[in-house]
Structures are given as structure tokens and as C-alpha cells.
C-alpha positions as CSV (number, residue, x, y, z in Angstrom):
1,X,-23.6,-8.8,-24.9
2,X,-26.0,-6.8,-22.7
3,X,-25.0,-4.2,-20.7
4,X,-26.5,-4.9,-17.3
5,X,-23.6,-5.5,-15.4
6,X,-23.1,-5.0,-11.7
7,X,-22.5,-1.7,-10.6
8,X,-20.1,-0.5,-8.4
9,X,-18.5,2.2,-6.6
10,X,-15.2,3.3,-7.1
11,X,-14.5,2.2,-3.3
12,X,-16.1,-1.2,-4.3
13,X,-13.8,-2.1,-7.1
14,X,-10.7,-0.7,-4.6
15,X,-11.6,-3.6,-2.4
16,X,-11.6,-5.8,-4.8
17,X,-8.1,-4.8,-6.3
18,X,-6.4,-4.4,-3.1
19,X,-7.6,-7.7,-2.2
20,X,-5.5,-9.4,-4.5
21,X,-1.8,-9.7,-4.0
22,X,0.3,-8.4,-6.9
23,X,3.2,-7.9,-5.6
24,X,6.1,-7.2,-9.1
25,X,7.4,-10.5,-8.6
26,X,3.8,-12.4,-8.2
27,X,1.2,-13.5,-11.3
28,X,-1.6,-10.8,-11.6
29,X,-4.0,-13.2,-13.4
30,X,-6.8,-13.5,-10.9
31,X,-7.1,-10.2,-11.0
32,X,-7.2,-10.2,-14.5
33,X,-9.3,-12.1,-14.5
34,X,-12.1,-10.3,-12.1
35,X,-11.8,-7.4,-14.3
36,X,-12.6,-9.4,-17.2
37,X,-15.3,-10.7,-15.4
38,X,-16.9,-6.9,-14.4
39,X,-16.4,-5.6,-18.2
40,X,-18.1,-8.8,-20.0
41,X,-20.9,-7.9,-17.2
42,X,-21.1,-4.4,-19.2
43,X,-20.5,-5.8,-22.4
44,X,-17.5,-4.1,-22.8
45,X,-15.0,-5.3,-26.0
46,X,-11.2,-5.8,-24.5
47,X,-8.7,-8.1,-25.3
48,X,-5.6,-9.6,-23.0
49,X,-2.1,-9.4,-24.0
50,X,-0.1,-12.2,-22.0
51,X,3.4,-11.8,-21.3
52,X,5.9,-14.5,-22.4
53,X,5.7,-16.7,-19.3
54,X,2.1,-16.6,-20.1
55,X,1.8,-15.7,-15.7
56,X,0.7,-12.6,-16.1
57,X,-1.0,-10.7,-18.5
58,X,-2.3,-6.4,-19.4
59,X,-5.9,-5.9,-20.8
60,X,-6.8,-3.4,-23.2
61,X,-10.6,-2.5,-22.9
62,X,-12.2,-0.2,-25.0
63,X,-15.3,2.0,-24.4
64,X,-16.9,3.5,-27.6
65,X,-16.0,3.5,-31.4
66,X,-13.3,1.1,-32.6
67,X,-11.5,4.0,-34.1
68,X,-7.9,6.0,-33.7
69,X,-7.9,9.3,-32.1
70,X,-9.1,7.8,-28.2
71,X,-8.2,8.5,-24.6
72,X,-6.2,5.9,-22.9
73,X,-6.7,6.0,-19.3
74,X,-3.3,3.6,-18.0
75,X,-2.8,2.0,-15.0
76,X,-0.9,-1.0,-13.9
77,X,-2.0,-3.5,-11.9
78,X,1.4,-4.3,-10.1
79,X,2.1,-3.1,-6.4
80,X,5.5,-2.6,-4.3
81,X,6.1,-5.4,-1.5
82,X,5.0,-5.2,2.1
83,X,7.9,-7.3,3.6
84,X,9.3,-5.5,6.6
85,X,7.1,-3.0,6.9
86,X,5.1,-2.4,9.8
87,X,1.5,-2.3,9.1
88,X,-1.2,-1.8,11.6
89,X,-3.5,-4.0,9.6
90,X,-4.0,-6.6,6.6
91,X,-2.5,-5.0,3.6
92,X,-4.4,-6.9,1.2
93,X,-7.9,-6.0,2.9
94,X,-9.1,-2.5,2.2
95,X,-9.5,-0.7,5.4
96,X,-11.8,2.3,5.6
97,X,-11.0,4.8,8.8
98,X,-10.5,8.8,9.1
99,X,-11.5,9.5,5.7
100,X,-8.8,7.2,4.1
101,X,-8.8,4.0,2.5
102,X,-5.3,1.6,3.0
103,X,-4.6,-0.8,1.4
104,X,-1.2,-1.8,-0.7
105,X,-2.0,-0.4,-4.1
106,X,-4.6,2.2,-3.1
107,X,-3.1,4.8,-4.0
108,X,-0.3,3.5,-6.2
109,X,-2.4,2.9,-8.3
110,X,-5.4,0.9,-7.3
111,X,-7.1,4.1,-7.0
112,X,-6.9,5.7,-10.3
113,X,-7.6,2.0,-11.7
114,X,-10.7,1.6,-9.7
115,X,-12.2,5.2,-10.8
116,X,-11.6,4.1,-14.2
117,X,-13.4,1.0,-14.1
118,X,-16.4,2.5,-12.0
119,X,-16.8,5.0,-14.9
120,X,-17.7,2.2,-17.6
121,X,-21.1,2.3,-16.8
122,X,-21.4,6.2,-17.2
123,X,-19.2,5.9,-20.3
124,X,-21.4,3.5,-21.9
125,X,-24.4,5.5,-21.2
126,X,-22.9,8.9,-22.8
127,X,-22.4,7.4,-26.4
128,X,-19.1,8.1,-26.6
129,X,-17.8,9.5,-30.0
130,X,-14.2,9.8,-29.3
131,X,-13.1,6.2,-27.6
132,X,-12.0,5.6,-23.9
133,X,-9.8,3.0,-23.3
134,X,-8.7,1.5,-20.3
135,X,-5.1,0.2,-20.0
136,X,-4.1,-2.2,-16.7
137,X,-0.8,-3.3,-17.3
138,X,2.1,-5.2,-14.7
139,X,5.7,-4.6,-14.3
140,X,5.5,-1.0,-13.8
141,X,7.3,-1.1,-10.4
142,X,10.3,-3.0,-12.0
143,X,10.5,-2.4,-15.1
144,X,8.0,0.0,-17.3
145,X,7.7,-3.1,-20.2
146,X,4.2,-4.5,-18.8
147,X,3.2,-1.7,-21.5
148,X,5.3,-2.2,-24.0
149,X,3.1,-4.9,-25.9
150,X,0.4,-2.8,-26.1
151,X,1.6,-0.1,-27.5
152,X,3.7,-2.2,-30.4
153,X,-0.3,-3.4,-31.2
154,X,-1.2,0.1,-31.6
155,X,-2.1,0.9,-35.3
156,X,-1.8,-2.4,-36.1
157,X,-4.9,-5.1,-34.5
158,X,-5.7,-2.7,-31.8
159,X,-6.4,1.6,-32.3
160,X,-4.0,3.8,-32.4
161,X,-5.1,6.5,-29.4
162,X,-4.8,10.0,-29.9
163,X,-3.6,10.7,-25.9
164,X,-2.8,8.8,-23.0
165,X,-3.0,9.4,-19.1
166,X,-0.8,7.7,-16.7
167,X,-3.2,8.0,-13.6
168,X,-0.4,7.9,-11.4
169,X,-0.7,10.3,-8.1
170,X,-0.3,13.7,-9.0
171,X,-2.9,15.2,-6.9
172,X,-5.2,15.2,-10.4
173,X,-1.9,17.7,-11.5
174,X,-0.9,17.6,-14.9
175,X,2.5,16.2,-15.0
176,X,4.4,16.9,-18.4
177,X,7.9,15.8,-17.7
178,X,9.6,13.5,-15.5
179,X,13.1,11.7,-15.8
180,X,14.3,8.7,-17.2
181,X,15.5,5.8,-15.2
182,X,18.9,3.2,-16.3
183,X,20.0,0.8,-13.8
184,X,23.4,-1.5,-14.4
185,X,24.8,-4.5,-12.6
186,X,28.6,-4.8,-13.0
187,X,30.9,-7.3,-12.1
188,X,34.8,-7.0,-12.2
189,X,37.0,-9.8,-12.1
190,X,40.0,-10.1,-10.9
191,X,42.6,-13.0,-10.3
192,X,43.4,-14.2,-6.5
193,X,46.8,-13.6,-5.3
194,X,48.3,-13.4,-1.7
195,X,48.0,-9.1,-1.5
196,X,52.2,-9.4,-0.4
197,X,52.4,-10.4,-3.8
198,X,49.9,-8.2,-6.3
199,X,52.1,-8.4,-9.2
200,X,50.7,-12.3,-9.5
201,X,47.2,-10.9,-9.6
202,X,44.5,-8.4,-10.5
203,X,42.3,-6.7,-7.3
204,X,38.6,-6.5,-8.4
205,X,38.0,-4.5,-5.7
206,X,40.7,-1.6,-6.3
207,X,39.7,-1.7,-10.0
208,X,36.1,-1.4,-9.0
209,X,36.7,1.7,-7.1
210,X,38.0,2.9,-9.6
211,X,34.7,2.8,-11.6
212,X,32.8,4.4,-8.3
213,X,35.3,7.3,-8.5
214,X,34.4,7.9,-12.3
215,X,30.9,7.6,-11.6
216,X,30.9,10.1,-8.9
217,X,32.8,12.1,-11.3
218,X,30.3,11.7,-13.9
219,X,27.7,13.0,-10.4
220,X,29.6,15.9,-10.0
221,X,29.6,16.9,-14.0
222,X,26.2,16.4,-14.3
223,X,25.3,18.9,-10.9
224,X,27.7,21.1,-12.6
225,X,25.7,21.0,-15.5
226,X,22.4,21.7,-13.8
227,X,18.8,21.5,-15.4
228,X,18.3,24.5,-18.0
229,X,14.6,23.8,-17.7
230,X,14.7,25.0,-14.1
231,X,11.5,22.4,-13.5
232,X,13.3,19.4,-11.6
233,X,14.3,18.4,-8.0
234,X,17.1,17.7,-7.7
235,X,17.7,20.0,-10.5
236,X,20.3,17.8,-12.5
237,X,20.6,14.5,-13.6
238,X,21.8,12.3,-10.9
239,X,24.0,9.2,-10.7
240,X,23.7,6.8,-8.0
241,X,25.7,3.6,-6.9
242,X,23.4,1.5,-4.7
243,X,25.4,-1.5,-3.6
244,X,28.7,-2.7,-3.7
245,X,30.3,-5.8,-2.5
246,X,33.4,-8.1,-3.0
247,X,36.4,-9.8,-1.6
248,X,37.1,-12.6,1.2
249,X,39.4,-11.7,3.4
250,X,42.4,-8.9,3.9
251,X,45.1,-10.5,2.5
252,X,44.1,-12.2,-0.5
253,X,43.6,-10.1,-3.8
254,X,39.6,-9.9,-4.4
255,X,38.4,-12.0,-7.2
256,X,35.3,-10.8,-7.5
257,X,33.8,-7.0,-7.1
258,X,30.1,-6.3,-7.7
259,X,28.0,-3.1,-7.6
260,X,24.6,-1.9,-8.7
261,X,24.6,1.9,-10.1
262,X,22.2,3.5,-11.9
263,X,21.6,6.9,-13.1
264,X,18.3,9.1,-13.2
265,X,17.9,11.8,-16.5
266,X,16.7,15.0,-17.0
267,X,14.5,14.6,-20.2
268,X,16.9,16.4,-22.2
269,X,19.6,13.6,-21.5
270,X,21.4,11.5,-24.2
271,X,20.7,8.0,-22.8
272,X,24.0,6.7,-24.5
273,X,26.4,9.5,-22.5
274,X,27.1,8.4,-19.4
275,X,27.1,4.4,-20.4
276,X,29.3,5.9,-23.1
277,X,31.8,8.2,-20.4
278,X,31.5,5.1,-18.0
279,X,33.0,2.5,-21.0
280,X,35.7,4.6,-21.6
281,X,36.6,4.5,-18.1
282,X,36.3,0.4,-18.2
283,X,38.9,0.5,-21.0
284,X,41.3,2.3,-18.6
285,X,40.7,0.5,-15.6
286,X,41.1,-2.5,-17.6
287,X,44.7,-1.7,-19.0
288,X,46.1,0.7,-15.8
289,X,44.4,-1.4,-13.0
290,X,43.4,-4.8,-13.4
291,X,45.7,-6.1,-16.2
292,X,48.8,-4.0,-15.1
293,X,50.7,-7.5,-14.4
294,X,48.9,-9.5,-17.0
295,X,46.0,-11.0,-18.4
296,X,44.3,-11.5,-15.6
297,X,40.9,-9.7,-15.3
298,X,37.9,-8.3,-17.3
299,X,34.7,-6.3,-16.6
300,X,31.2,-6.8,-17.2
301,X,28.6,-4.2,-16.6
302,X,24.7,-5.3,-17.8
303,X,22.0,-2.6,-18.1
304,X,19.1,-4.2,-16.0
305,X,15.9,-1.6,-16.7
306,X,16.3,1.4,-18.5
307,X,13.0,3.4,-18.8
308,X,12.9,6.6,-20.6
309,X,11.6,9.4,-19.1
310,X,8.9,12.3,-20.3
311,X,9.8,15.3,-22.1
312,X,7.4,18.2,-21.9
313,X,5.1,18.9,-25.2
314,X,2.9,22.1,-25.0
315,X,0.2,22.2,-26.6
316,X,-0.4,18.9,-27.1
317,X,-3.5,17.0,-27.8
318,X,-2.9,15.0,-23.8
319,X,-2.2,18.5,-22.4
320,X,-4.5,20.8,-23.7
321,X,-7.1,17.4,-22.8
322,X,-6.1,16.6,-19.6
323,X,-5.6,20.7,-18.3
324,X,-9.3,21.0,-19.3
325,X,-10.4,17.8,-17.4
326,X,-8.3,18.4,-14.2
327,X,-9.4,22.4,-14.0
328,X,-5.7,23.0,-14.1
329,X,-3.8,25.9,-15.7
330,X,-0.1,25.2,-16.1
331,X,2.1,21.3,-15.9
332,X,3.9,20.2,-13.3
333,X,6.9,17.8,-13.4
334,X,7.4,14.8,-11.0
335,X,10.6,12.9,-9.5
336,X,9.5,9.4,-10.0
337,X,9.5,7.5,-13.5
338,X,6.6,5.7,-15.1
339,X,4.9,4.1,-18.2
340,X,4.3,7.2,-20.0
341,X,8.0,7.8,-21.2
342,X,7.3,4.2,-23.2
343,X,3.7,6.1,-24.7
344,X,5.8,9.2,-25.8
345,X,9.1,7.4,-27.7
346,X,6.1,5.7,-29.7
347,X,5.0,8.9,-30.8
348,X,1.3,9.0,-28.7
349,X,1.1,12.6,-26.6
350,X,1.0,11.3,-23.1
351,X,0.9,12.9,-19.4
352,X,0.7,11.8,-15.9
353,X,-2.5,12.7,-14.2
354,X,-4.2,10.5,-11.1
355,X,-5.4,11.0,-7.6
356,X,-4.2,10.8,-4.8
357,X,0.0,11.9,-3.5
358,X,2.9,9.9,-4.4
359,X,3.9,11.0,-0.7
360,X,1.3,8.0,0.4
361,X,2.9,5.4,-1.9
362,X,5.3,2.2,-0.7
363,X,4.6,3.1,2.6
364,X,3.1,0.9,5.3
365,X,-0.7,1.5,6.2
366,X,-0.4,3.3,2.0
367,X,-3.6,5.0,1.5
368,X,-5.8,7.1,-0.9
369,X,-8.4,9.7,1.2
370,X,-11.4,9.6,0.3
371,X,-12.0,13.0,-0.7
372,X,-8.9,11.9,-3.6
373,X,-11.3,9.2,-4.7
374,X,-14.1,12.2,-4.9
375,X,-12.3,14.4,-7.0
376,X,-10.9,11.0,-9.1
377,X,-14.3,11.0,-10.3
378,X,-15.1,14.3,-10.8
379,X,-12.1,14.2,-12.9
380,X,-13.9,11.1,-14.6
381,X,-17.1,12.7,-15.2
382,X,-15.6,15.4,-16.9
383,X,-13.3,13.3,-19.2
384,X,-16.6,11.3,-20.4
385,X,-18.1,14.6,-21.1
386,X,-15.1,15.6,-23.3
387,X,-15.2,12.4,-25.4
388,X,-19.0,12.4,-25.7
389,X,-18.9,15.9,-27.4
390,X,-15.6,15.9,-28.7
């Protein structure tokens, strides 16, 4: 195909992405669908890799040789809701004023998107000899796995890259190491019983305090234990229970007792401890609490999302790449989880690197300053220069 396409600024294609409402729980295909439409303008090879509903989809374009070894520049296309929130204009209509540019998803992470796709031209014209690819995926906000098909396709029909950048905001700092992120649903239940009378029942809701109680203990161990690394805040692993709710009235023995809980882990975690401390705790709530008087109750816990977090690597290819590109000297670590834990378990050197602060992000009136969006190209510039002289 030729490779006259239109070309556009970085604050052009931001328009266009903001302008399309993809909120986590909505389809993303029309805006699939325009990017499609830009890179066959350019002539650019990509393929689409549908999700199982078949409603939305991630595209995987690639800039260059066909070959292992390339740059994956990953973004996901996905944005936070705006219900509630009080914005001062239309969310999904970029808005340019004091050198910022709102919009949902301009900074998280419209932004880093938009640079990338701006820079196909420019990559096109350097004769790449290492490969840049450009990775928009969905489901980042919920649940990390809008990724996750791409990567199991890497090595096999599609190349297997040599480094990855998550272009979340970072400030264009290189972020080596963030946590993981598990998040469970559990639901006792217990037997109804008038509460003069508790020997004829089981009380979810007692039993489920129970569980709180562990999992605060489980808090307390893990701040005891600290973060050797001395890199994250807060520095520990953290345990959380969001929501909890149950029973109908005073005097009748709960039958049902619900809470969300999650728990966020330094790298250096063992996913399987705290699941494993909080089982052992079921097991005793089970027998001491809920079936004291008989059979009456049971306990069911479901691990919702569970994305794994980013362990530091010096010296690796993404470092050493990405330090060089950003005109940084040292890795950072941030608080938030993202897609580039799911890069690193697959074995692919991966850090987080993109314009703009997370400060900004699922906020109302969210925006990405201009000068971000300045030094987002820079950045981009640079990284084209890397691959075309590799």
C-alpha cells in the first residue's frame, strides 16, 4: 500500500481518541477501527486481536522489519468513567485552554497513544532496522488481560519484541518496579435463626468479621515486614477490605455476609501467601464460628483480577533503551499497577515510561499539558533514532 497517508499532529489524533467513549465497560471498536483506518493510510502492516465477545478488540501494528528483537510501544485504549464527576466541560471533546489539553483519557493514556501514532510517519521515513511496534489494547482499567492475547502470539504468528514500554504517565521517568494487584469477592453463608436462639443457626456476619480481623492481621504483618527495597510508598505490601455488607434486621441471625478485599504486593511478594494465610483462616472460621451448632454454613471467596506487578531488572535491554531515550539516569518505581507486569512473567524486559503525571488521571477536567505532549515527542524522535541505528 502507499504511504501517503494523512498526517497529523499528536494533538490531532488526541481529539480524535478522546472523542470516542471507551469507558472499561463500553466496546472500543470504532476507535479501532479509526486507527485502522490512519495506519492503512501509511501503509502500515497490523493485525487485530478480538476479544471473546468479539466487542472489543487490541491491534498490533508494526513499523519496520518483521523480525524479533523490536520496541513495543503499549498503550490501551480503555479510559476510567466520568459518572459523578463534576466536569466543567464535555469529556469526550478535547478542550484546549492554559497550555493543557482535557479530555477523559488524555493523559491516561490517550496521550502516550496519540504520540505514538503521530510518529508513524517519521518512523517510516527513518528505515527502521530494529522494529517499532505499536500495542493499543482495552481492559487495562479492570483488569490488565486486554494484553494478554498478544503477548501468548508472541514468537508464534506475530514477533517476539526484544523490550516493551508501557507509556503510562511517569513524567517520561523510567519506572522499573511497581506492585502487583489481587482483588477477591467473598461471600459467607450462614443459616437464619431468631439471634435469642444462635444455637439453631450460623451468623454470616460474626463469621465474616472474623475474616476482616485476619485480614487486618495479615495488614499489620506485612507493615511489620516492611519493603527491604526501600523504593515503595507505602513501603509494605498492603491489604485492603473495600466493602462489606450483610444481614436484615437485629434480631435475626444474618444469612448472608459479603465483602470485597484485595491486597496490593511489593514485587518481591509470593502471590499464593496471603490467599494461602487467609484459607487457613476460612477453615477455622468454618469449624469455631459458623458450624459451631451444625452444618449450617460455608464460605466462598473468588479472586476477581489479579495482575502481577513489575520487578526491577537492571541492566536490561528496556532499561538501558528507555534511560537513553528519556535522558534519564536512574528508575523510579510507581504506586499504581499496569500491563507491563503481564510483559515481564512472559519473559519480554519491560518498563513504564509515558508523559504526562498520574496526579492528572481519573480526575474530572483530566488533562495532559501541552508542554507533556512536547517532550512525548522529543521522547519519540529519539526512540526512532535508536531503532534506525540500532
Amino acid at each position: 500500500m502507499s504511504r501517503g497517508g494523512e498526517r497529523l499532529t499528536a494533538l490531532d489524533l488526541l481529539a480524535r481518541l478522546v472523542a470516542f467513549d471507551t469507558e472499561s465497560s463500553r466496546s472500543n471498536l470504532a476507535l479501532i477501527d479509526s486507527v485502522c483506518a490512519y495506519l492503512d493510510g501509511w501503509g502500515v502492516s497490523y493485525i487485530r486481536i478480538p476479544n471473546a465477545e468479539g466487542d472489543k478488540a487490541a491491534i498490533f501494528a508494526t513499523i519496520g522489519p518483521m523480525a524479533d528483537g523490536g520496541v513495543v510501544l503499549s498503550g490501551h485504549t480503555d479510559v476510567v468513567p466520568v459518572t459523578g464527576q463534576a466536569w466543567t466541560g464535555d469529556p469526550f471533546t478535547l478542550r484546549i485552554a492554559d497550555g493543557r489539553a482535557y479530555g477523559r483519557g488524555s493523559v491516561d493514556m490517550k496521550g502516550f497513544c496519540a504520540l505514538a501514532l503521530a510518529a508513524v510517519p517519521d518512523m517510516l521515513a527513518a528505515d527502521l532496522k530494529r522494529p517499532i511496534h505499536i500495542l493499543l489494547s482495552y481492559d487495562e482499567e479492570t483488569t490488565c488481560l486486554g494484553v494478554a492475547d498478544t503477548i501468548a502470539r508472541f514468537g508464534a504468528d506475530l514477533p517476539r519484541p526484544g523490550a516493551v514500554i508501557v507509556g503510562e504517565p511517569t513524567d517520561l521517568e523510567v519506572a522499573d518496579a511497581h506492585k502487583s494487584i489481587v482483588t477477591y469477592f467473598t461471600t459467607v453463608h450462614g443459616h437464619e435463626a431468631h439471634s435469642a436462639k444462635p444455637m439453631l443457626g450460623a451468623n454470616a456476619v460474626m463469621a465474616a468479621a472474623d475474616l476482616v480481623s485476619e485480614l487486618n492481621r495479615i495488614a499489620d504483618a506485612m507493615i511489620e515486614r516492611g519493603d527491604a527495597s526501600g523504593r515503595f510508598d507505602p513501603p509494605a505490601t498492603t491489604v485492603h477490605v473495600g466493602t462489606i455488607s450483610g444481614g436484615t434486621a437485629r434480631n435475626i441471625l444474618p444469612k448472608i455476609c459479603t465483602f470485597h478485599w484485595e491486597f496490593r504486593g511489593l514485587p518481591d511478594l509470593d502471590m499464593a501467601e496471603i490467599p494461602a494465610l487467609f484459607a487457613a483462616k476460612v477453615e477455622t472460621v468454618l469449624t469455631e464460628r459458623l458450624n459451631r451448632y451444625g452444618d449450617y454454613g460455608r464460605i466462598e471467596t473468588i479472586e476477581e483480577v489479579a495482575v502481577p506487578g513489575l520487578a526491577p531488572e537492571p541492566g536490561s535491554e528496556a532499561e538501558r533503551l528507555t534511560l537513553r531515550v528519556a535522558g534519564r539516569n536512574h528508575t523510579i518505581s510507581v504506586p499504581y499497577a499496569t500491563e507491563a507486569g503481564r510483559f515481564q512473567v512472559a519473559g519480554i524486559p519491560t518498563v513504564v515510561c509515558g508523559p504526562g503525571s498520574i496526579d492528572q488521571a481519573h480526575q474530572p477536567d483530566e488533562y495532559i499539558t501541552l508542554a507533556a505532549l512536547e517532550a512525548g515527542e522529543a521522547f519519540m524522535r529519539r526512540l526512532i533514532a535508536e531503532c534506525a541505528n540500532p
